[in-house]
N, C-alpha and C positions, 0 to 999 in steps of 0.2 A: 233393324239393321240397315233397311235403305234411308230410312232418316240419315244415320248415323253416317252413311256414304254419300246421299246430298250435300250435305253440309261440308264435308270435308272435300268432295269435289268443288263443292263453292268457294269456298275458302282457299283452294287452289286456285281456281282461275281468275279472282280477285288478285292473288297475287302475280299472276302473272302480267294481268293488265295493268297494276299502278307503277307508274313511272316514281324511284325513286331518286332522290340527289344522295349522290354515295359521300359527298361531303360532308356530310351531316344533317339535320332533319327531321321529319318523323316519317308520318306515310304521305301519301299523296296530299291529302287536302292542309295538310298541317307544314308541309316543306315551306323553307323561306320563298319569297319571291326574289328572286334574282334577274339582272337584265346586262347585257354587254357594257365596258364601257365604252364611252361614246366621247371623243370630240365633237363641242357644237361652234361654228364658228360665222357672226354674224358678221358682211360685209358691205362695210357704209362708205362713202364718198364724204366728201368735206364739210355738204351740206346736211350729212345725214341722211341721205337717199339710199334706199334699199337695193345695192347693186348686183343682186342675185336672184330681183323681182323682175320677173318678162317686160313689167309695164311701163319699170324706168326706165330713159333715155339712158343709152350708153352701158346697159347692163352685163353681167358677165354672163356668156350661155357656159354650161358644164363644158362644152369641146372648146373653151380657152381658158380653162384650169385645167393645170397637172398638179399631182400630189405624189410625191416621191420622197425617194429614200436612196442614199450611196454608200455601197460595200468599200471596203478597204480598198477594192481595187477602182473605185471610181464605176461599177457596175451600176447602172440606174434600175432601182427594184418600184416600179408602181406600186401607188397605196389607193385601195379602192376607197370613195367615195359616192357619196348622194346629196343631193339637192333638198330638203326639205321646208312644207310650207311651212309657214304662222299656223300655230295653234293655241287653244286655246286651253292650260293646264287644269285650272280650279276656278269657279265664279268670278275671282276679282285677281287672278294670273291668266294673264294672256303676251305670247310672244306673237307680236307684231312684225317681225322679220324672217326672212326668208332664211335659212341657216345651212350651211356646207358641214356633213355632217360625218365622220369616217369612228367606227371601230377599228380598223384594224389598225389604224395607226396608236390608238391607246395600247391596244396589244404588244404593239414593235417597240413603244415606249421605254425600255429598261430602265434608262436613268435618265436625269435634264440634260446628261451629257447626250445622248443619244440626239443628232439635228437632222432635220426631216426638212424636204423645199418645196414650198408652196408657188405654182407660179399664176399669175394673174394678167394672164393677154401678154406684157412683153415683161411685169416686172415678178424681180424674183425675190421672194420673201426667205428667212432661216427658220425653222421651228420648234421649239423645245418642252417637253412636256414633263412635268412629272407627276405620275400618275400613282396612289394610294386607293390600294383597294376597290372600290368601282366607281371612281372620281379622277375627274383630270384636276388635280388642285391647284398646279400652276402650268401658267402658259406664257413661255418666253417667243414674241417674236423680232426679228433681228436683235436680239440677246436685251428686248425691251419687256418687263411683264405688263402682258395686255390685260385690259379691265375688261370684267366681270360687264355681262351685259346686262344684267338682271342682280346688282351685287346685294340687294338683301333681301334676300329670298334664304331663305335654309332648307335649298331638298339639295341631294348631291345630284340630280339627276339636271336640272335647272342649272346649279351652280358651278359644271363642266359646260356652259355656253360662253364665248368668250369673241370680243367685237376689234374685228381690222377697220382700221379707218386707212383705206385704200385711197393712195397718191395722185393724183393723176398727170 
């Protein structure tokens, strides 16, 4: 009889420690792996210099970018963002630039109609997303589609990075 209540004690509090995904799945170790999506947005100069790397001359620091968003009434809603380095994906995948990087704007994304304003020290960019499933698949800016920074590559995680070739 205390077997028989081990066991079921155990088997209770197994259940209460695995984190399930209520969207489908199985148990813990079997649930899909899922990840935010993510805008990656790589920003180069004319010559191709990495202008979100500390090291370049003339670089952007994150306090002269804003990322924003405007309500019907002209209300300015911030869109959070981050800086991230170069990494290094798989043996013979490696991103070389430094990437401006926001979820939440794939979130606020609804449709390509949806414009979003990037701004960059004094210039200001438009931005349009459309976003399937947990992929940015296209990325309209000033109503141009930006290229693929990495365009043959086939992960969706990779293939929402997408390269400004910043004016000066």
């Amino acid at each position: 009889m205390k077997k028989i209540l081990f066991v079921l004690l155990l088997i209770f509090i197994t259940n209460l420690g695995c984190k399930k995904i209520t969207n489908g799945g199985g148990l813990c170790a079997c649930s899909p792996i899922t990840y935010d999506t993510s805008l990656g947005l790589v920003i180069k100069n004319s010559t191709d210099a990495d202008l979100l790397n500390p090291k370049t001359t003339g670089f952007l620091d994150k306090t002269q970018i804003q990322l924003y968003a405007k309500d019907a009434n002209d209300v300015i809603k911030k869109i959070s963002f981050d800086i991230r380095q170069p990494f290094t994906y798989t043996n013979n995948l490696k991103m070389d630039y430094y990437q401006l990087v926001s979820s939440e704007i794939s979130r606020e994304a609804k449709s390509i109609d949806n414009t979003f304003y990037l701004k960059l020290g004094e210039k200001l960019y438009e931005l349009n997303l459309k976003v399937n499933n947990q992929m940015v698949e296209k990325l309209l800016i000033n109503k141009t589609d930006a290229p693929k920074e990495l365009p043959n590559v086939n992960n969706e995680y990779i293939n929402s990075i997408y390269t400004l070739k910043f004016k000066e």
